[in-house]
Structures are given as structure tokens and as C-alpha cells.
N, C-alpha and C positions, 0 to 999 in steps of 0.2 A: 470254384473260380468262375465268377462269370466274363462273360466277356463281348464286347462291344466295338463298331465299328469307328466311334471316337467316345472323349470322354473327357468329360469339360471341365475345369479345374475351376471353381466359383460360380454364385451362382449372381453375379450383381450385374449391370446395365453390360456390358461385353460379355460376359458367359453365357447370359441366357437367351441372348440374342445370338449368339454363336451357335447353343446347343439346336435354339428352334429353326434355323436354317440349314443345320447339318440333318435335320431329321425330314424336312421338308424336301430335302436333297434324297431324301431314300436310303440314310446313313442309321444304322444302328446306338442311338447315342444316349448316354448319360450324364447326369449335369450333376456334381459333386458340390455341397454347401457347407462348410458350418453352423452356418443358423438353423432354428428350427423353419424361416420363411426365407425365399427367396428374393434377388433383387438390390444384394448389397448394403453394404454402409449405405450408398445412397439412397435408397428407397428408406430402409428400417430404421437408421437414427442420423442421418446427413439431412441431405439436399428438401428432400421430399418432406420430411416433417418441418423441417426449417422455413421452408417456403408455404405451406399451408398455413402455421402461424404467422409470417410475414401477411398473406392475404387477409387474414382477420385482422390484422391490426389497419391495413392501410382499408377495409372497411369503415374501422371505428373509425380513424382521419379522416375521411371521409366524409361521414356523417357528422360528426363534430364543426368541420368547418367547410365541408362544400355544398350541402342538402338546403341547406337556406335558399342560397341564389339559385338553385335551380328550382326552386319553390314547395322544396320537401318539408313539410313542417313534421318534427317528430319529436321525444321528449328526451334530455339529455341521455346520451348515448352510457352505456356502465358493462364495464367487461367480467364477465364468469370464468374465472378461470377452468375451472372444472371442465367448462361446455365446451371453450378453445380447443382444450389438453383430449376430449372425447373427438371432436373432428379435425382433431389432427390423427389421432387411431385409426377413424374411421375411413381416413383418406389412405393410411398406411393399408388397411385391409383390403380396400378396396383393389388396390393395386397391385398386392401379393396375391390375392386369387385371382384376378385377370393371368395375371403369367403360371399361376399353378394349371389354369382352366387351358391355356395354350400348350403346357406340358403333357398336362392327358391327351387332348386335342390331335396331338403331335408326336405321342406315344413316347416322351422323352422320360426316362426312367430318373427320379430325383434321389440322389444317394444323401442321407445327413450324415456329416464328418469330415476329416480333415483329410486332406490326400497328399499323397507324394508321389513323384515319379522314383519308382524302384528299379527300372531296366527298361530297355528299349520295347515298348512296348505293352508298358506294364507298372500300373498304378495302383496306389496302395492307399487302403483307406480303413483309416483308426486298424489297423495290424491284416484287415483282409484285404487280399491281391484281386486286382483286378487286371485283366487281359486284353489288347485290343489282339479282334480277329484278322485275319489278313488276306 
């Protein structure tokens, strides 16, 4: 049984900013994920990828119809999907090893699996108990 001074239940935009503040605090902490990455719905298939394709697109608008008058001359703009769907990963990656590199950084222990509270004090994750210390 290990056991930990807290221990953070998710690892998406509130848990891992939780965890890296309880550690930076001199707290013994571990941050509990399901995914194999860090950072949530939002960062892994939400907000984050959502908005990195929203950016390429309002480039290609852009280009299409604003690059004239500002005296951009370029040749009809053509979207790759492929290339999109690759920098939107790359923006994903990007940002799940920024918060893995603040975890080490920060000595926050990353458990993969689902957790529960099992008793006061005591969390449980895919069938092993985990303990906070007191």
C-alpha cells in the first residue's frame, strides 16, 4: 500500500493544477488518470484539439479573403486534411508533455486507472488501495 499526503482524483485542467500546487506546497502527492495522457477531456479530444482545428481554418479564411487587401498575393489557398489532423496531435503532444515535464519537475507521482474513495482516507485504484498519510 502506498501512501501519499493527497491524491488527486483526475488528471484534466483542475486535477493537475491541483496536484502541482499541493506538491509545490511540500505535500506528498499523486494524481490518478484514466487515460494513458494527462490533461482531460479537455486537452486529449475536447477543447484543445477543437480549437487548434478552428485556428487553421480561420487561417485558410483568412487567406482566401483577407491576404489581398493587405497586399498578400498568394495562390488559391487548399486544405490537407491529413496535415490539419497531424497539427492538431502535435499541439495535443505538445501540451501533455509540458504537464508530464511539470509532474517530474514537481515529483508528482502519475498513477494510470480509475480510482475510488474506499474509506476515509483511502483510495483505490483498478482493485489497489491506496492510503493518504496523516
Amino acid at each position: 500500500m502506498s501512501k501519499y499526503d493527497v491524491i488527486v482524483i483526475g488528471g484534466g485542467p483542475g486535477g493537475y493544477v491541483a496536484s502541482i500546487r499541493c506538491a509545490q506546497l511540500g505535500l506528498k502527492t499523486a494524481c490518478v488518470e484514466g487515460r494513458d495522457t494527462l490533461g482531460g477531456t479537455c486537452l486529449n479530444v475536447g477543447c484543445i484539439p477543437s480549437k487548434a482545428l478552428l485556428h487553421a481554418s480561420h487561417q485558410l479564411h483568412e487567406a482566401e479573403h483577407n491576404f489581398e487587401k493587405m497586399g498578400l498575393i498568394a495562390k488559391t489557398p487548399s486544405v490537407d486534411w491529413a496535415k490539419m489532423q497531424n497539427y492538431k496531435s502535435e499541439t495535443i503532444e505538445a501540451n501533455t508533455k509540458g504537464i508530464e515535464f511539470l509532474f517530474k519537475k514537481n515529483k508528482i507521482e502519475h498513477l494510470k486507472g480509475w480510482a475510488s474513495i474506499s474509506g476515509e482516507g483511502k483510495v483505490q485504484i483498478n482493485e489497489k488501495l491506496m492510503k493518504q498519510t496523516t
